[in-house]
C-alpha positions in Angstrom: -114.1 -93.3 -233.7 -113.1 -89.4 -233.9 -110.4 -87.5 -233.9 -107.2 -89.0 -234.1 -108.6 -92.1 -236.2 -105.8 -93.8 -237.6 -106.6 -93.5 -242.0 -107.4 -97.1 -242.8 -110.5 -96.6 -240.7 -111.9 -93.9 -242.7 -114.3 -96.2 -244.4 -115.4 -97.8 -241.8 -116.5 -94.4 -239.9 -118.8 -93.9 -243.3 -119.8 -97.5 -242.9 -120.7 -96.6 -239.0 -122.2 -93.2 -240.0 -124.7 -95.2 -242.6 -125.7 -97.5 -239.8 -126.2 -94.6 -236.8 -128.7 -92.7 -239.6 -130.5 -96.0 -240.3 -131.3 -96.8 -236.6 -132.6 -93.3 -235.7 -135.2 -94.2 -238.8 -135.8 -97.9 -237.7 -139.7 -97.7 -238.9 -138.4 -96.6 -242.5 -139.5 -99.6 -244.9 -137.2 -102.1 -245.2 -134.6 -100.2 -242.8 -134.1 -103.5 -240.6 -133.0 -105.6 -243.4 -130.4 -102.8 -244.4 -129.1 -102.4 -241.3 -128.2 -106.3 -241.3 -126.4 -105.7 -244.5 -124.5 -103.1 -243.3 -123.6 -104.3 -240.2 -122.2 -107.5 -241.4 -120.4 -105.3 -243.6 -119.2 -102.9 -241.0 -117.9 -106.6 -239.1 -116.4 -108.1 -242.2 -114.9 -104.6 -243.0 -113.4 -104.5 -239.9 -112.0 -107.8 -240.0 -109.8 -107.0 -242.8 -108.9 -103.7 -242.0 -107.6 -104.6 -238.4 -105.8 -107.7 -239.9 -102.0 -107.5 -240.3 -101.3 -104.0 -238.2 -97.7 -102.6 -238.9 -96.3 -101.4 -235.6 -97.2 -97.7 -237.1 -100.6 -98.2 -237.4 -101.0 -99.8 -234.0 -99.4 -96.8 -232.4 -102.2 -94.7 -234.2 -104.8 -97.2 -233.1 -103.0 -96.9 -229.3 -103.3 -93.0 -229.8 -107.3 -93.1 -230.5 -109.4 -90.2 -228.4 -111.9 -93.1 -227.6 -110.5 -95.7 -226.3 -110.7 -96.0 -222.5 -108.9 -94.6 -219.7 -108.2 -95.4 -216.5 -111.5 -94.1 -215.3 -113.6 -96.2 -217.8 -111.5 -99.4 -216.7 -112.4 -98.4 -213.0 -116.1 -98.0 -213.9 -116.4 -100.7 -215.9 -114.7 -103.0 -213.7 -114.8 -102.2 -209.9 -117.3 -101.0 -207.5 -116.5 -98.9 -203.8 -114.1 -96.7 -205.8 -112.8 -94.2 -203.9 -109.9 -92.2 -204.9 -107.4 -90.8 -203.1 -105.0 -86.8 -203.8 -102.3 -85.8 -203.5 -98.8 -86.1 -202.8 -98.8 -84.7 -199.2 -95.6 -82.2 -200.6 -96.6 -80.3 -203.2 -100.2 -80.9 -204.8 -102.5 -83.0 -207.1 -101.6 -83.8 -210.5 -105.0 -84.7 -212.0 -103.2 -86.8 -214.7 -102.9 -89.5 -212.7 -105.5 -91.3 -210.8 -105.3 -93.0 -207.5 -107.8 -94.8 -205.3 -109.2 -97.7 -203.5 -111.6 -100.3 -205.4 -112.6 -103.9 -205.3 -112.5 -106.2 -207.6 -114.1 -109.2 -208.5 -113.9 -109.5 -204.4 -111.2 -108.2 -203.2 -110.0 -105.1 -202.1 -107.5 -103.6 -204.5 -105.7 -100.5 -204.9 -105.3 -98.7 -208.3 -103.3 -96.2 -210.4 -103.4 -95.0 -213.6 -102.9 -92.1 -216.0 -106.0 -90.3 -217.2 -106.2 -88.4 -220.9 -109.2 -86.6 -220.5 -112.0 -86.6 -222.6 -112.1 -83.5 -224.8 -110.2 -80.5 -225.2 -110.8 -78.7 -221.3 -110.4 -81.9 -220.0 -107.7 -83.4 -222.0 -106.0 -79.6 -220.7 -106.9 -79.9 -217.0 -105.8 -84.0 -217.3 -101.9 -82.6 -218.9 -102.9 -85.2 -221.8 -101.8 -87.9 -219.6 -98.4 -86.6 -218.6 -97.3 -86.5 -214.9 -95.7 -84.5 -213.0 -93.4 -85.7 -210.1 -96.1 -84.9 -207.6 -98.8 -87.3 -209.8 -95.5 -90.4 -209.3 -95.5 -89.4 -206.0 -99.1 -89.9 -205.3 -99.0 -93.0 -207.0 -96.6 -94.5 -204.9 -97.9 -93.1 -201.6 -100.9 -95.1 -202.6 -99.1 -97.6 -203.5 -97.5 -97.7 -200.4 -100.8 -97.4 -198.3 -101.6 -100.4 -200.6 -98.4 -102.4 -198.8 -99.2 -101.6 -195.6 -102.4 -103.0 -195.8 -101.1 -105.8 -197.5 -104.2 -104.7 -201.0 -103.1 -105.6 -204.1 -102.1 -103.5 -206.3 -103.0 -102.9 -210.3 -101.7 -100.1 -212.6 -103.2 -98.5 -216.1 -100.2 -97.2 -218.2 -101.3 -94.8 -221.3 -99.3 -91.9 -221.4 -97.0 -90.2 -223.8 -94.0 -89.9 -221.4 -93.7 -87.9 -218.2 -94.3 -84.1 -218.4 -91.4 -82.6 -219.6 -91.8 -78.8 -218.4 -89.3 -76.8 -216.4 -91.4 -76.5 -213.2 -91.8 -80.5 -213.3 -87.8 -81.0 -213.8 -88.0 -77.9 -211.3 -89.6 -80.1 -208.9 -87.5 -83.7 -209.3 -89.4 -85.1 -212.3 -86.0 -87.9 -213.2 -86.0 -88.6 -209.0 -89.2 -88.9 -208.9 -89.5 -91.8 -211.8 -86.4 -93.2 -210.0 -88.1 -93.3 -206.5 -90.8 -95.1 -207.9 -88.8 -97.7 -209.8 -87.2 -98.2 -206.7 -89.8 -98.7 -203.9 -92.0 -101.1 -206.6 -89.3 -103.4 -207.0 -89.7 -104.1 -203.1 -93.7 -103.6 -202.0 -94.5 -107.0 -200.8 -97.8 -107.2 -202.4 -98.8 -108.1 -206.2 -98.3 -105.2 -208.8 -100.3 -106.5 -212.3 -99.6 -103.6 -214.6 -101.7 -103.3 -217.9 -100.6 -101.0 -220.9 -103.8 -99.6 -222.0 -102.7 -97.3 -225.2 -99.2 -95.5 -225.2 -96.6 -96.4 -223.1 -93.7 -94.0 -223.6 -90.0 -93.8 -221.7 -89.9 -93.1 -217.9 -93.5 -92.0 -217.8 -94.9 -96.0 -218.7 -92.2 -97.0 -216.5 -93.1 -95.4 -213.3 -96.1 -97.6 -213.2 -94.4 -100.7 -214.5 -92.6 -102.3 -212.0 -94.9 -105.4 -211.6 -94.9 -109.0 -210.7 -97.3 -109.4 -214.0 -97.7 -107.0 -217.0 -100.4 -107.2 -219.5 -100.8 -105.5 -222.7 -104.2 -105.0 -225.0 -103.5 -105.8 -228.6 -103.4 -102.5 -229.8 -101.4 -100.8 -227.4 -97.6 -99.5 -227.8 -94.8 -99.8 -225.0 -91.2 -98.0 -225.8 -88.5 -96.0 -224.1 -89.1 -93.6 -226.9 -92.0 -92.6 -229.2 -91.6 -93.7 -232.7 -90.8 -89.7 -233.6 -88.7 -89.4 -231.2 -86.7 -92.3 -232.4 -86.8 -91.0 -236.0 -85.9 -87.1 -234.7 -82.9 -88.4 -233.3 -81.3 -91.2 -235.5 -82.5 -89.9 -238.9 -82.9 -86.0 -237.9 -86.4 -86.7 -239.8 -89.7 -87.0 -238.2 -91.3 -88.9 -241.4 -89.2 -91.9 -240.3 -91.5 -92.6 -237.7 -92.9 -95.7 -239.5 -89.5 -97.2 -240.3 -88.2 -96.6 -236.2 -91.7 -98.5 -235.3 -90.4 -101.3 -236.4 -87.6 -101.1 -235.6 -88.0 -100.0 -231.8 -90.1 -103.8 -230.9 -93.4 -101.9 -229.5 -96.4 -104.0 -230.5 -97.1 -107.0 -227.8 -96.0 -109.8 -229.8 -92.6 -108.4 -230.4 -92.1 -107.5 -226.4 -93.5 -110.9 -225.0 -90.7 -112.2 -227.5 -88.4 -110.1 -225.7 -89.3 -110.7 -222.4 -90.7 -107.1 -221.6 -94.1 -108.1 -220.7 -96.0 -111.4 -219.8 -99.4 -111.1 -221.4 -101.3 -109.7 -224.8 -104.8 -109.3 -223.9 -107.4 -109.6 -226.8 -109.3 -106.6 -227.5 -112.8 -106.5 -229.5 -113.1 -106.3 -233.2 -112.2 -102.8 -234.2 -110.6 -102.2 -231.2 -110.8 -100.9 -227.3 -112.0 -97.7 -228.8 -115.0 -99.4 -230.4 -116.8 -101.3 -227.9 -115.3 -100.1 -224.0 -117.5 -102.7 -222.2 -116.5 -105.4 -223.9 -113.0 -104.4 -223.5 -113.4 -104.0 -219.9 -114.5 -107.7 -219.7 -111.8 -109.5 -221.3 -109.3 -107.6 -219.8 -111.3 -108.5 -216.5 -111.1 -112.2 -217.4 -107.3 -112.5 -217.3 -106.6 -109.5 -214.4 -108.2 -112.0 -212.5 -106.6 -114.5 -213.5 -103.1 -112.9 -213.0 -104.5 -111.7 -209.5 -105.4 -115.5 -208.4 -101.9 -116.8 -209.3 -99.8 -114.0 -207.4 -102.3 -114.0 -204.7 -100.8 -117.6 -203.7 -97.7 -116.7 -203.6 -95.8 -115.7 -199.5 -94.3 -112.0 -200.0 -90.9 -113.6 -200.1 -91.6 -115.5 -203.1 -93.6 -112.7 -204.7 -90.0 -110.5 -204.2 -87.7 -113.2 -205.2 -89.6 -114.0 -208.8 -89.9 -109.9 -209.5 -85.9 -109.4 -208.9 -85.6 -112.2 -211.5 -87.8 -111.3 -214.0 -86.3 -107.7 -214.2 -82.5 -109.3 -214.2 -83.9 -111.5 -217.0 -84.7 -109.0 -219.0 -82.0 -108.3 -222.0 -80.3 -111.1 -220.9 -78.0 -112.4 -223.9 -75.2 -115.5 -223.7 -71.5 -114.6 -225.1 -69.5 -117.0 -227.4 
């Protein structure tokens, strides 16, 4: 893990750093039986550190430069990807990502955000923050999706739509609505997984599904934790307490009804082993994908309506 590294895992990066020197010496005289040491360490280490998480210190986990994006869950899950620009109205927004795959089989369409790795990319990618013309895209591919009756599956990590004057210039707040709008009724299955941070209208543009799945480590809110804190205590350094209090880790929004699914991530994290990540979140897309798959498009409809009128449902004495 680099930059960004939430502080609890600073002694496990020296633990790390100790075993990366030791392999690049593996001839060195008793070197292998070290490196057993220390990685048992590193595993039992880990164990403790990741045990217990407040909703703070997931965000910071969710906020990690390593873990994947989109395009490492595309590569390290699908095959024929092809991806598609382009809103056909104004340009390409290359943070989000849009294409055609298969999966496990079957012919799927995906969207996504995409950080970037790096600074140039991270600046070309917007840090993950679209612009209406990168919800646009997503829905006309989501809409080609439809009319080819594909599937469709969505990666949500951003930290909220971009919130610059040519994007509100352009329909940013329609454009979140449009999409909101047309998911609700494309006649296909929508699983939508929440990879890292998923912030406000940006997360929700991409999160109008029949199924929504969550990795353990990852954050979902209509506001950041700062943001919260900014406007209810005027103080930034209240981010930890409006965590909490906001409901953003997966156990607390399955509670809630929000989303369906927490999806298990490897020990120490997405961030620390991407392959392995890609396969159990694989496992249960699949899975997901299977059960909606049997379902007429008039069922599939009927069940989404409910599950979003079900949401922040609450009986009156």
């Amino acid at each position: 893990m680099a930059e960004h590294s939430p502080a609890f895992d600073a002694p496990l990066s020296d633990l790390r750093k100790r075993i990366e020197e030791l392999e690049a010496y593996p001839a060195a005289a008793g070197a292998e039986r070290e490196l057993e040491k220390l990685r048992k360490e590193l595993r039992r280490s880990t164990r403790e550190a990741y045990h217990g998480l407040s909703a703070w210190e997931k965000t910071r986990i969710a906020r990690d430069f390593e873990r994947p994006y989109t395009l490492d869950f595309v590569s390290g899950l699908m095959s024929d990807w092809v991806e598609l620009h382009g809103d056909r109205a104004f340009g390409d927004d290359t943070s989000m990502i849009s294409g055609l795959a298969t999966f496990r089989g079957r012919s799927i369409a995906v969207v996504g955000h995409e950080k970037g790795r790096g600074t140039t990319e991270r600046i070309h990618r917007n840090f993950g923050q679209a612009r209406p013309e990168g919800h646009r895209k997503a829905l006309r591919v989501m809409e080609l999706a439809a009319r080819f009756g594909l599937p469709i599956v969505s990666f949500i990590d951003t930290p909220g739509a971009y919130p610059g004057m040519g994007a509100e210039e352009r329909g940013q707040a329609e454009s979140i609505a449009r999409n909101l709008i047309e998911m609700a009724g494309l006649p296909v299955p929508i699983v939508a997984v929440i990879t890292g941070e998923g912030w406000s209208g940006g997360a929700l543009a991409l999160a109008v599904a029949d199924r929504i799945l969550m990795l353990e480590y990852a954050v979902h809110s209509v506001i950041t934790p700062e943001g919260c804190a900014a406007i209810l205590w005027r103080d930034q350094e209240k981010k930890t307490e409006a965590a909490e209090a906001l409901k953003i880790t997966g156990p607390d929004l399955v509670d809630l009804g929000v989303i369906d699914e927490v999806v298990p991530e490897p020990l120490g994290g997405a961030q620390a082993d991407h392959a392995e990540a890609c396969l159990l979140l694989g496992d249960r897309l699949d899975a997901q994908l299977r059960k909606l798959e049997s379902l007429d498009p008039q069922r599939l409809l009927d069940r989404r309506y409910r599950k979003y009128r079900e949401i922040g449902s609450f009986n009156e004495r």
